[in-house]
PyMOL Python script that loads the backbone (N, CA, C, O; Angstrom):
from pymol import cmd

cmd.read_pdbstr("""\
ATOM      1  N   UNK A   1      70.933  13.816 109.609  1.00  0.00           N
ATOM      2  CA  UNK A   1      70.018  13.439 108.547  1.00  0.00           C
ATOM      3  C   UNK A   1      70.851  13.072 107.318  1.00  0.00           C
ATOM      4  O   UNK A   1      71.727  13.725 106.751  1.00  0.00           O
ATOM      5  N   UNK A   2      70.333  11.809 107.041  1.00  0.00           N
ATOM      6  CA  UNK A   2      71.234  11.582 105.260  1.00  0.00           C
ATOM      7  C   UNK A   2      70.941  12.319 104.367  1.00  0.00           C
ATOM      8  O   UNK A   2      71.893  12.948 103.905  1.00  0.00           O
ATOM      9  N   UNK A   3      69.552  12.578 103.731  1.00  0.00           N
ATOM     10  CA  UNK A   3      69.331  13.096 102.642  1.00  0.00           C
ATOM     11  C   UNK A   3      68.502  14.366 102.941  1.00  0.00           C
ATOM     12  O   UNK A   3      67.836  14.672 103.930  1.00  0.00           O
ATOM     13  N   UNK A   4      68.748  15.008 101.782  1.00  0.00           N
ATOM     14  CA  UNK A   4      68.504  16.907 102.184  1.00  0.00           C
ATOM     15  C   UNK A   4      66.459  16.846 102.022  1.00  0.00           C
ATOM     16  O   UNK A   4      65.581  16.862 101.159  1.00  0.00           O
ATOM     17  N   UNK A   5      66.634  16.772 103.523  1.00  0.00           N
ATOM     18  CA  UNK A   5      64.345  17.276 103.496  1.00  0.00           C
ATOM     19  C   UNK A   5      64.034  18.282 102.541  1.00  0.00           C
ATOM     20  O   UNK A   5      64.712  18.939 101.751  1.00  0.00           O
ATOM     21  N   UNK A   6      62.965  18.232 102.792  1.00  0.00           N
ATOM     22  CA  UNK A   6      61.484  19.213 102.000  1.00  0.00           C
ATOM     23  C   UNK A   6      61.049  19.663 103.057  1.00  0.00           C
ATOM     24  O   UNK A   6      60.690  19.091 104.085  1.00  0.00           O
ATOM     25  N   UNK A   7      61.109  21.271 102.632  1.00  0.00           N
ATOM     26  CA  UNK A   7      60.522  21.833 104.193  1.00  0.00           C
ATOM     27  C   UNK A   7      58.787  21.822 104.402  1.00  0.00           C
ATOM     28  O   UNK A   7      57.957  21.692 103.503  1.00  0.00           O
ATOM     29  N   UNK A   8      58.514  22.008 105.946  1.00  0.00           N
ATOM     30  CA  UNK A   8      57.071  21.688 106.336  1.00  0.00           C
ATOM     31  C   UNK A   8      56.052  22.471 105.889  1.00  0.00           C
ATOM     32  O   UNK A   8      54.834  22.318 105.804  1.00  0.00           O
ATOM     33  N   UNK A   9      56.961  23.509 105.572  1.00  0.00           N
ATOM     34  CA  UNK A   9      55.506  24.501 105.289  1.00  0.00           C
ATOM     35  C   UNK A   9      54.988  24.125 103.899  1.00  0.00           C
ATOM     36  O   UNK A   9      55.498  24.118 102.778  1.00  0.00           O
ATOM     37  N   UNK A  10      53.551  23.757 104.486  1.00  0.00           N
ATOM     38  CA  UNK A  10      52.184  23.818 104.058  1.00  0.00           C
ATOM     39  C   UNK A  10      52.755  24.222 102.068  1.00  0.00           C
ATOM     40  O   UNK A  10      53.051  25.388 101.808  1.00  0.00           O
ATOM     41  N   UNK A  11      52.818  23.166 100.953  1.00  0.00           N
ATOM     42  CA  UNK A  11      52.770  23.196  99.939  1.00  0.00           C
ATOM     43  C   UNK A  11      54.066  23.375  99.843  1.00  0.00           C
ATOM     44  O   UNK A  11      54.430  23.015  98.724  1.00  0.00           O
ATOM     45  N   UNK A  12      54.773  23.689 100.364  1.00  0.00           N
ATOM     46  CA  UNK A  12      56.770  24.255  99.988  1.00  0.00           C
ATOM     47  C   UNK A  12      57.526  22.858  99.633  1.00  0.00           C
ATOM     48  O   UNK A  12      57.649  21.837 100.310  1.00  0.00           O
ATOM     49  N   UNK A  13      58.036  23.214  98.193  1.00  0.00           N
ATOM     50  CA  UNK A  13      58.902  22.185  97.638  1.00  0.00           C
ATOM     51  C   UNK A  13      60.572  22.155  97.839  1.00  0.00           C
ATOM     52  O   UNK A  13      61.395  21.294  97.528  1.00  0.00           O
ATOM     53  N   UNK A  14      60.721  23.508  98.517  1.00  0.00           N
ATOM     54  CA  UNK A  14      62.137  24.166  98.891  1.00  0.00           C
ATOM     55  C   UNK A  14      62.758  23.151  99.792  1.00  0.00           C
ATOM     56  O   UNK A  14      62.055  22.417 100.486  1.00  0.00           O
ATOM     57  N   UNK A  15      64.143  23.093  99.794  1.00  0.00           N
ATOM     58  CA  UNK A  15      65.252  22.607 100.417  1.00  0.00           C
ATOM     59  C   UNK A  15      65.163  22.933 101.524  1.00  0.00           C
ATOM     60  O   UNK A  15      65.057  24.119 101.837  1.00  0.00           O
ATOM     61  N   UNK A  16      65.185  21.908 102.429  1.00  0.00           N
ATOM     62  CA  UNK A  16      65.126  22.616 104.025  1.00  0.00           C
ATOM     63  C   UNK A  16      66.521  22.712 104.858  1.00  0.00           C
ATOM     64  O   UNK A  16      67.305  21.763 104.822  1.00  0.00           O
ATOM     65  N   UNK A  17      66.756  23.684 105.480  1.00  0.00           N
ATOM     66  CA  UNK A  17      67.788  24.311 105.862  1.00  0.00           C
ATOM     67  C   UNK A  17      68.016  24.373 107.856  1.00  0.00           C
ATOM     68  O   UNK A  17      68.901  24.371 108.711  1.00  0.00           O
ATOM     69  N   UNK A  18      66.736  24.413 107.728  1.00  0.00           N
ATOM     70  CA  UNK A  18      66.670  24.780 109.204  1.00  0.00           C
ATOM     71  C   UNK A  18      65.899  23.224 109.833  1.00  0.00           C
ATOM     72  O   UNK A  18      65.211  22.499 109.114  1.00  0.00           O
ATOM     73  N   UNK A  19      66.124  23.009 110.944  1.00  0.00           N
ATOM     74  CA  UNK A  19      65.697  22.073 111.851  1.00  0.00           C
ATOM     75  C   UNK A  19      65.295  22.619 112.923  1.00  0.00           C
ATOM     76  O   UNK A  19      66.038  23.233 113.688  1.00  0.00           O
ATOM     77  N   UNK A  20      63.551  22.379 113.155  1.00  0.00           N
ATOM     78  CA  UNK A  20      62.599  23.175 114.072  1.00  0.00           C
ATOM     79  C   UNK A  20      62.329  21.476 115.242  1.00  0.00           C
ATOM     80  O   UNK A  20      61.757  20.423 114.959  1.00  0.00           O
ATOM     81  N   UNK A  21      63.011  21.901 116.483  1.00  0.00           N
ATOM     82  CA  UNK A  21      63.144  20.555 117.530  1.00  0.00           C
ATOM     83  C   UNK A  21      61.736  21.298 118.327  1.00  0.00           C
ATOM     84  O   UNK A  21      61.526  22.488 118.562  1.00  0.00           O
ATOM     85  N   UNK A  22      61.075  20.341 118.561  1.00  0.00           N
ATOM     86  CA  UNK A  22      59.316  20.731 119.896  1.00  0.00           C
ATOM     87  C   UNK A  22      59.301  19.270 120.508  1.00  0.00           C
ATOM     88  O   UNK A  22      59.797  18.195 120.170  1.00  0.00           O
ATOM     89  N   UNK A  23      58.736  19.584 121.260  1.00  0.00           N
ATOM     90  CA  UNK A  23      57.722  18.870 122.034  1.00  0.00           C
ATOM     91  C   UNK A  23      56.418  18.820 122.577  1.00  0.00           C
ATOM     92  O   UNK A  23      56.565  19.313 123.696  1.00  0.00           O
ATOM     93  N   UNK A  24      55.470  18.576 122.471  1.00  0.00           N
ATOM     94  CA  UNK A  24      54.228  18.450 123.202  1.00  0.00           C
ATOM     95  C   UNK A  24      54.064  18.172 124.630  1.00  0.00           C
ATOM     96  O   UNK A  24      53.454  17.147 124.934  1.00  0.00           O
ATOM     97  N   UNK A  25      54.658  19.169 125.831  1.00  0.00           N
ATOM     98  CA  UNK A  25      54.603  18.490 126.920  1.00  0.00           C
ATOM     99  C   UNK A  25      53.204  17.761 127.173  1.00  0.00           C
ATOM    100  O   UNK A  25      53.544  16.831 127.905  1.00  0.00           O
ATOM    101  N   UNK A  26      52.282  17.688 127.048  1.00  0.00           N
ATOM    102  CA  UNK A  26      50.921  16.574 127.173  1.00  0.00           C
ATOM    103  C   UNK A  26      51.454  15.279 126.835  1.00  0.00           C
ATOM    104  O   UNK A  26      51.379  14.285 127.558  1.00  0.00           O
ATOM    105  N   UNK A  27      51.992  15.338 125.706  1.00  0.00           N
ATOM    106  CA  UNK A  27      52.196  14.265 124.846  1.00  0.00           C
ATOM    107  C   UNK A  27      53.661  13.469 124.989  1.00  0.00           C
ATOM    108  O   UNK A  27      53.755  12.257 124.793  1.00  0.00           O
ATOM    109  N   UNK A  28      54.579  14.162 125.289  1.00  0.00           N
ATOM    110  CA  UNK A  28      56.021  13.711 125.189  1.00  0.00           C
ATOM    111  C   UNK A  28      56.550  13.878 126.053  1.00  0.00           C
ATOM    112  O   UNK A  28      56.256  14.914 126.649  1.00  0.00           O
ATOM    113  N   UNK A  29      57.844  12.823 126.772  1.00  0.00           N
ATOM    114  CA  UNK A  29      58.547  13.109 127.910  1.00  0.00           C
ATOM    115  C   UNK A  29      59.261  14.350 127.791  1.00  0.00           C
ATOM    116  O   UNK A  29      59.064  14.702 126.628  1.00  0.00           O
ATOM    117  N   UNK A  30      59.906  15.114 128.301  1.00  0.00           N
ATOM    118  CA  UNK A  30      60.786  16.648 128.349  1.00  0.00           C
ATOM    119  C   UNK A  30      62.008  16.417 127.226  1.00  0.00           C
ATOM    120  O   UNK A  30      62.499  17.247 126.461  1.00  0.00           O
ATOM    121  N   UNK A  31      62.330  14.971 127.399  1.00  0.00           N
ATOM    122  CA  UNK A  31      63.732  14.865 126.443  1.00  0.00           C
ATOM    123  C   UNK A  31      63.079  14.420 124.908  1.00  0.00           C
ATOM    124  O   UNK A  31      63.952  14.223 124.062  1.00  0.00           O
ATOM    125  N   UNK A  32      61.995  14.280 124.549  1.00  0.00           N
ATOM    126  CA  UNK A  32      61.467  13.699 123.244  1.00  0.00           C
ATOM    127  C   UNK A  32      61.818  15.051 122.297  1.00  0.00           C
ATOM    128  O   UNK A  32      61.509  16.113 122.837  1.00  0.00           O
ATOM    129  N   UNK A  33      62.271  15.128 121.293  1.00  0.00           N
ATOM    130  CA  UNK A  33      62.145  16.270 120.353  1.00  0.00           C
ATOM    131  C   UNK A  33      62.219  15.533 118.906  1.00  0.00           C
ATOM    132  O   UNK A  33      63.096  14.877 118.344  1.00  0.00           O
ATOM    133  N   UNK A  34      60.692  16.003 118.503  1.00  0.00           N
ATOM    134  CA  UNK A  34      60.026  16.286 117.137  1.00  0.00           C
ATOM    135  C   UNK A  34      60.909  17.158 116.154  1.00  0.00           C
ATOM    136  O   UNK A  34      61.676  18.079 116.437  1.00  0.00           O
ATOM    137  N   UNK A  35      60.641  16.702 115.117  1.00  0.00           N
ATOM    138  CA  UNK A  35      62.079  17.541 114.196  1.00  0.00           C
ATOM    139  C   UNK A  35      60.498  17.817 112.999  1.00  0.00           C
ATOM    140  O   UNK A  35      59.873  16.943 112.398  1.00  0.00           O
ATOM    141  N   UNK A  36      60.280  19.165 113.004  1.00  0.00           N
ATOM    142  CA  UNK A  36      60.007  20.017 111.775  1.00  0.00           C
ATOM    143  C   UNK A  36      60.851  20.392 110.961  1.00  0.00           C
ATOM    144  O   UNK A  36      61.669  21.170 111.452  1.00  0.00           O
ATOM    145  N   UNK A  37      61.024  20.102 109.660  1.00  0.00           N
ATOM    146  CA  UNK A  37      62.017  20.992 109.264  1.00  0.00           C
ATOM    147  C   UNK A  37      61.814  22.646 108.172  1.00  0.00           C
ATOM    148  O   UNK A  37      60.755  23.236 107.957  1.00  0.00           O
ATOM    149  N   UNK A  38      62.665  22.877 107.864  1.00  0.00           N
ATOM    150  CA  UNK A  38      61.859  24.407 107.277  1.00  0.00           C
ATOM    151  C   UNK A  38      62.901  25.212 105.994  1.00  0.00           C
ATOM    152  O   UNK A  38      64.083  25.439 106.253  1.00  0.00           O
ATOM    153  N   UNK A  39      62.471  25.482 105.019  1.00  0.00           N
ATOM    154  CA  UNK A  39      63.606  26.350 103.977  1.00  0.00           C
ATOM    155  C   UNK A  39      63.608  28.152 105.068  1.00  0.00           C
ATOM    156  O   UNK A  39      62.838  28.570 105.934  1.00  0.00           O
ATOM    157  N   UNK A  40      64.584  28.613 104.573  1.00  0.00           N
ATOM    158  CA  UNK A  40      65.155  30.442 104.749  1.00  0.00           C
ATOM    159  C   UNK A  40      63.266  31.177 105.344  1.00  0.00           C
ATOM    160  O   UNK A  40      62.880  31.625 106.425  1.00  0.00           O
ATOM    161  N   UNK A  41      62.532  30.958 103.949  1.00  0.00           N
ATOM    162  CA  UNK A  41      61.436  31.644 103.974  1.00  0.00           C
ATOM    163  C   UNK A  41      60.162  31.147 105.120  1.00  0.00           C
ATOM    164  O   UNK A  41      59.355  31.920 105.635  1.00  0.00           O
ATOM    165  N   UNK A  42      60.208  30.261 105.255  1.00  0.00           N
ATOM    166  CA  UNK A  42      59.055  29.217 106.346  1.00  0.00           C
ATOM    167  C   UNK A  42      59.630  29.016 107.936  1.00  0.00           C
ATOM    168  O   UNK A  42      58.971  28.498 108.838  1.00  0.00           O
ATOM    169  N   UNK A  43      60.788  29.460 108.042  1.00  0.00           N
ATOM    170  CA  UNK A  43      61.131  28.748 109.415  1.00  0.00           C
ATOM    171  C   UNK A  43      60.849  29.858 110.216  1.00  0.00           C
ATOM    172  O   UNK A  43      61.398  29.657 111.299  1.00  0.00           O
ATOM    173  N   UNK A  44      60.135  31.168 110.218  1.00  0.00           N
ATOM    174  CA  UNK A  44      59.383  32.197 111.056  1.00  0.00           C
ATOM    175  C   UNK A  44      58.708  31.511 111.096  1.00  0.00           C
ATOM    176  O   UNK A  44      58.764  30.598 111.919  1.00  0.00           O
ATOM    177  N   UNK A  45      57.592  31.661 110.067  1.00  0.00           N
ATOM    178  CA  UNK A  45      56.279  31.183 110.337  1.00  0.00           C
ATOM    179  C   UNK A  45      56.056  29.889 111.204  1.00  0.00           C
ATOM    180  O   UNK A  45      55.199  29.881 112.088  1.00  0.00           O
ATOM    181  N   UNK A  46      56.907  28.710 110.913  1.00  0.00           N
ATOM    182  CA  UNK A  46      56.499  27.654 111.756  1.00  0.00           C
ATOM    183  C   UNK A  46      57.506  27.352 112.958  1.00  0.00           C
ATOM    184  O   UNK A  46      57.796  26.340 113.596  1.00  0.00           O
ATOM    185  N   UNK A  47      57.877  28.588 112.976  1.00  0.00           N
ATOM    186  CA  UNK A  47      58.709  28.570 114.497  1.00  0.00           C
ATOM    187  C   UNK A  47      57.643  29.552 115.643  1.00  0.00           C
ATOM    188  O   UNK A  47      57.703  29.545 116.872  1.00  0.00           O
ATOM    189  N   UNK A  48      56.607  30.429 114.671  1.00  0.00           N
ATOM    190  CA  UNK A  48      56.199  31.156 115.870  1.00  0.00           C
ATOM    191  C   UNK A  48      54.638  30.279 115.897  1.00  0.00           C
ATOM    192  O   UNK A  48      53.904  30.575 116.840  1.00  0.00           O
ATOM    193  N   UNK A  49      54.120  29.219 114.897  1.00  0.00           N
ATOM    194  CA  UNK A  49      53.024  28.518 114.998  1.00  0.00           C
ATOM    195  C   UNK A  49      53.597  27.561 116.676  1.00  0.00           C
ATOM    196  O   UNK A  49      53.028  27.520 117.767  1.00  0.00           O
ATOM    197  N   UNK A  50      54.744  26.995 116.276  1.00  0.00           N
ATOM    198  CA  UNK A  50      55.221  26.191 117.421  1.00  0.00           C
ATOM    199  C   UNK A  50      55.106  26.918 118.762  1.00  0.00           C
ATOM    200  O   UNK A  50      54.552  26.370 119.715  1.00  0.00           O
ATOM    201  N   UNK A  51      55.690  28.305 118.856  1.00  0.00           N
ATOM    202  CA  UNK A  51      56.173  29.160 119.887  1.00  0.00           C
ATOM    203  C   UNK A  51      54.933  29.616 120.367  1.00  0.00           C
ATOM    204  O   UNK A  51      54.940  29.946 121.553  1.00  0.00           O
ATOM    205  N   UNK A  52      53.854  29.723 119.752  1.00  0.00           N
ATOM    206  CA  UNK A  52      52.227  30.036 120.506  1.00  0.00           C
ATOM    207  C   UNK A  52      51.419  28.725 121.053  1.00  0.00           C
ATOM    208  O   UNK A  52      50.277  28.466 121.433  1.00  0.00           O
ATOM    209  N   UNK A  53      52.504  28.133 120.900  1.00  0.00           N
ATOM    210  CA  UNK A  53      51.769  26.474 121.433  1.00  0.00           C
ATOM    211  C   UNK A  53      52.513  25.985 122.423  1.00  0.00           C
ATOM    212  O   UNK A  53      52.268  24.926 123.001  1.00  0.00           O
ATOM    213  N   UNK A  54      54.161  27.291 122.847  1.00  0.00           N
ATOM    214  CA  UNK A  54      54.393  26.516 123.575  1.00  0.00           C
ATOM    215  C   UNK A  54      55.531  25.298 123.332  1.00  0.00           C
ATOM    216  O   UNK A  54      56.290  24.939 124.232  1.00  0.00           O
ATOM    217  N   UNK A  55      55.535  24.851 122.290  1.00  0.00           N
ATOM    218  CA  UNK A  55      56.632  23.442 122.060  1.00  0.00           C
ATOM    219  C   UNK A  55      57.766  23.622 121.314  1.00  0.00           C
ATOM    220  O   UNK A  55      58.511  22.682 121.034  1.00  0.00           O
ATOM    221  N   UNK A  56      57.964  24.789 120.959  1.00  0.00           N
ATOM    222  CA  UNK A  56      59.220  24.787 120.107  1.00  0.00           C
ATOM    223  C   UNK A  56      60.493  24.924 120.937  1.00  0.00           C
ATOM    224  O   UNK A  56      60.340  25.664 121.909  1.00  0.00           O
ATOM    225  N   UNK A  57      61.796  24.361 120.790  1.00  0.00           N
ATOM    226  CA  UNK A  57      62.756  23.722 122.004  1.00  0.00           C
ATOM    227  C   UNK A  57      64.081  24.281 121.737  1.00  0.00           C
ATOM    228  O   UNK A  57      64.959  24.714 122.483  1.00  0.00           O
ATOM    229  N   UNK A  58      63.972  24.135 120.291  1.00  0.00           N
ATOM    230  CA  UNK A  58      65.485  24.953 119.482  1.00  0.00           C
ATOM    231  C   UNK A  58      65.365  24.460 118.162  1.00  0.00           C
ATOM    232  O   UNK A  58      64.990  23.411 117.639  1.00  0.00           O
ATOM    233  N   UNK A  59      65.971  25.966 117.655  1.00  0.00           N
ATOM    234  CA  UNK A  59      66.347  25.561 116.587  1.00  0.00           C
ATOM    235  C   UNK A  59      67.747  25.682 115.406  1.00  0.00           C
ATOM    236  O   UNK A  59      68.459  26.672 115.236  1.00  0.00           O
ATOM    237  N   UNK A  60      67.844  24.309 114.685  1.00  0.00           N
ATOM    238  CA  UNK A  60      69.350  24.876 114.030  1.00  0.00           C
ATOM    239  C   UNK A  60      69.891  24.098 113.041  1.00  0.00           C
ATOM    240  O   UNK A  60      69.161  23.119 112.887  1.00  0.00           O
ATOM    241  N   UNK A  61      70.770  24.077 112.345  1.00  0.00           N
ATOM    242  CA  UNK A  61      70.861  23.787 110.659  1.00  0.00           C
ATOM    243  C   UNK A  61      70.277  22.225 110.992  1.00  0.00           C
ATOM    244  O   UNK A  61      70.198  21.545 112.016  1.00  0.00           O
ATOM    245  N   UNK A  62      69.931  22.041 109.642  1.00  0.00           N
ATOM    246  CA  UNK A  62      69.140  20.695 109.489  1.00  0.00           C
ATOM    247  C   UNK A  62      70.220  19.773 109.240  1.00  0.00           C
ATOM    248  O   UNK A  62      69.607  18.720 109.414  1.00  0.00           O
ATOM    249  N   UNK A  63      71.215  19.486 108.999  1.00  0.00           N
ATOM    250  CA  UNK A  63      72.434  19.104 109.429  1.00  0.00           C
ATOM    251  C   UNK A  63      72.810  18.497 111.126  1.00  0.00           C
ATOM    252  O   UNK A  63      73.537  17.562 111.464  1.00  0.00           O
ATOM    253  N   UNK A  64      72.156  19.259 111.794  1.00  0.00           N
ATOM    254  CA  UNK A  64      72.273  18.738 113.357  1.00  0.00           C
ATOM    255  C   UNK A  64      71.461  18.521 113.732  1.00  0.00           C
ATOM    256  O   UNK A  64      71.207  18.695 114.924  1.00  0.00           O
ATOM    257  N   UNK A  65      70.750  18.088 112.976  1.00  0.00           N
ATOM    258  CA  UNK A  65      69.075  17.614 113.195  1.00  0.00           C
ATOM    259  C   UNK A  65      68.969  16.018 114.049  1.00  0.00           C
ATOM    260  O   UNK A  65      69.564  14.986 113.738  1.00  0.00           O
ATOM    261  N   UNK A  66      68.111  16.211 115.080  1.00  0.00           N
ATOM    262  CA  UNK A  66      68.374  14.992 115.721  1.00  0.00           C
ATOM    263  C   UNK A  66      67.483  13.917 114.914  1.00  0.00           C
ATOM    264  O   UNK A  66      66.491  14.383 114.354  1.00  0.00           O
ATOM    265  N   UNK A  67      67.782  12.174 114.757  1.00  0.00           N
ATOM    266  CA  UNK A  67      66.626  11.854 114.542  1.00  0.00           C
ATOM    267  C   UNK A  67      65.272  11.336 115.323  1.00  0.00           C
ATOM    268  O   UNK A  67      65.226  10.568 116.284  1.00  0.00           O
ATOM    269  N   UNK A  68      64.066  12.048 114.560  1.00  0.00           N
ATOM    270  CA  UNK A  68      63.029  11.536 115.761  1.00  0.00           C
ATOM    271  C   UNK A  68      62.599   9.883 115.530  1.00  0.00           C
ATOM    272  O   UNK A  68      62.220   9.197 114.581  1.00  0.00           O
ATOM    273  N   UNK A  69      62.951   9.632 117.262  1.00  0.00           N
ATOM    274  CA  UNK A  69      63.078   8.427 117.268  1.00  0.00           C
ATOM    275  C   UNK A  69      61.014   7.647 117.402  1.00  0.00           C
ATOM    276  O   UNK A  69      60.570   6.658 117.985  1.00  0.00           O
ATOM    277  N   UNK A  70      60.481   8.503 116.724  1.00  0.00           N
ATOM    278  CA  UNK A  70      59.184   8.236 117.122  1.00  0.00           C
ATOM    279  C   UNK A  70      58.624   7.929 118.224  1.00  0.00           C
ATOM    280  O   UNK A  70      59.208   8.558 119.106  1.00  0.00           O
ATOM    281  N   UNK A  71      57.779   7.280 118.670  1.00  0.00           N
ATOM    282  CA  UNK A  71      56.944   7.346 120.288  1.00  0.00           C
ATOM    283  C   UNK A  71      57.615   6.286 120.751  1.00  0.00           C
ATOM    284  O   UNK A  71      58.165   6.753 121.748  1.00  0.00           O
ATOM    285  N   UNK A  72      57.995   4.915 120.659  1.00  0.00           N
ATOM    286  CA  UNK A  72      58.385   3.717 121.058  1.00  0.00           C
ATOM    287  C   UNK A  72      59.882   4.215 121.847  1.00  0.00           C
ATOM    288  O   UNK A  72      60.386   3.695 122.842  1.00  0.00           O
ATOM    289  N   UNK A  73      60.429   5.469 120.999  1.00  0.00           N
ATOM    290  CA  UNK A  73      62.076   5.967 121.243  1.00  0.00           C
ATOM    291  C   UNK A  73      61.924   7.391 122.491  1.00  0.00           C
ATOM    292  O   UNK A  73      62.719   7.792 123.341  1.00  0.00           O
ATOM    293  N   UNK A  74      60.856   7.749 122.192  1.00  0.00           N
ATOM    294  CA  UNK A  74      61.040   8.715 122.914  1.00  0.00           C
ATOM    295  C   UNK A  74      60.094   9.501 123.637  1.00  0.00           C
ATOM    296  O   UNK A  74      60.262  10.654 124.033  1.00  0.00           O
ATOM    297  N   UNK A  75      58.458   8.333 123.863  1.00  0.00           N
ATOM    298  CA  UNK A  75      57.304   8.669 124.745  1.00  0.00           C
ATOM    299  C   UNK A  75      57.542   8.241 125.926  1.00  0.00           C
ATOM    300  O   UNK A  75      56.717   8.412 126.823  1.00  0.00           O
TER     301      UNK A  75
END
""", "prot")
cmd.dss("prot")
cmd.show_as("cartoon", "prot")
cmd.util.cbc("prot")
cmd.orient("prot")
């Protein structure tokens, strides 16, 4: 990633740190991974929203963040 994200959680203006990779198996081939990203304080919460659904794949500094190549790259 070039420039430093804004993490996902819901209103958070914080620096994001962490890179949350999922997939939707319904929706996405096995190799597609969605990049959430998340600050220190949010990346529980939207790692275990992911993890009760099932799609969360790995996660790790937002720095090695893959980019999502959207549906055309990676449905």
């Amino acid at each position: 990633m070039t420039e430093t994200p804004t993490c996902s959680g819901k209103g958070c203006q914080s620096e994001a740190v962490w890179a949350l990779l999922w997939n939707n198996p319904k929706l996405h081939t096995p190799d597609r991974r969605k990049v959430w990203v998340a600050c220190a304080e949010h990346r529980a919460g939207l790692a275990d929203f992911l993890t009760a659904r099932g799609f969360l794949r790995d996660v790790v500094p937002v720095a090695e963040a893959p980019v999502d190549q959207g549906p055309e790259g990676g449905r």
